[in-house]
N, C-alpha and C positions, 0 to 999 in steps of 0.2 A: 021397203025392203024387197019387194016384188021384182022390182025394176033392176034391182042392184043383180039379185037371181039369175033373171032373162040375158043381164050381161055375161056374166060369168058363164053362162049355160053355152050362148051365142059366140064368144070367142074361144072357150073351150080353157077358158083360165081355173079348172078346180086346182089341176096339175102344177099351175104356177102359181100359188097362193107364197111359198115363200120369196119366191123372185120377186115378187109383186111387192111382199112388204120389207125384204131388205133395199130394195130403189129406192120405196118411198121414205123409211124409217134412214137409210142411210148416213151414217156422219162425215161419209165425203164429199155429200153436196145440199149447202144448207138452202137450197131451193133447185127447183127445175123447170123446164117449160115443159106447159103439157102435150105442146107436139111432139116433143122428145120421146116422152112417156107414150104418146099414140103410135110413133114409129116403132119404138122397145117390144113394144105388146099387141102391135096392130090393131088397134081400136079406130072408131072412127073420134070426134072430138067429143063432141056430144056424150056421147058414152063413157068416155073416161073421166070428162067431168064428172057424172053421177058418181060413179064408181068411187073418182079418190075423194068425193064430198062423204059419202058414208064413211070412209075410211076413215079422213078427219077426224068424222063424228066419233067414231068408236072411239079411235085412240082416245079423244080428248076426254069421253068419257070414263074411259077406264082411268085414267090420267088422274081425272077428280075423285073418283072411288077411292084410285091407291092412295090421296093423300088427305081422305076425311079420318 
């Protein structure tokens, strides 16, 4: 979680936390690349790997929560 932090601190994304998750979350595009998302948001790759790998994680978690 450390990591994900240093991201968000270093590209200056608090500010876009919803842009970030209506792109990701969106229903008009049932996939994307992630240079796309590196151009969108200016990240380098590497980094937004991390980034939408926790995001994943969350959702999916919460995902499992809402339907225990």
């Amino acid at each position: 979680m450390e990591k994900f932090k240093e991201i968000v601190k270093k590209y200056g994304l608090e500010s876009r936390a919803d842009e970030i998750a209506d792109y990701v979350m969106s229903s008009d595009k049932k996939c994307f690349h992630i240079k796309d998302f590196c151009v969108k948001f200016g990240l380098k790759e590497e980094d937004a790997s991390h980034l939408l790998d926790v995001i994943y994680k969350a959702v999916s978690a919460r995902e499992k929560f809402l339907s225990e």
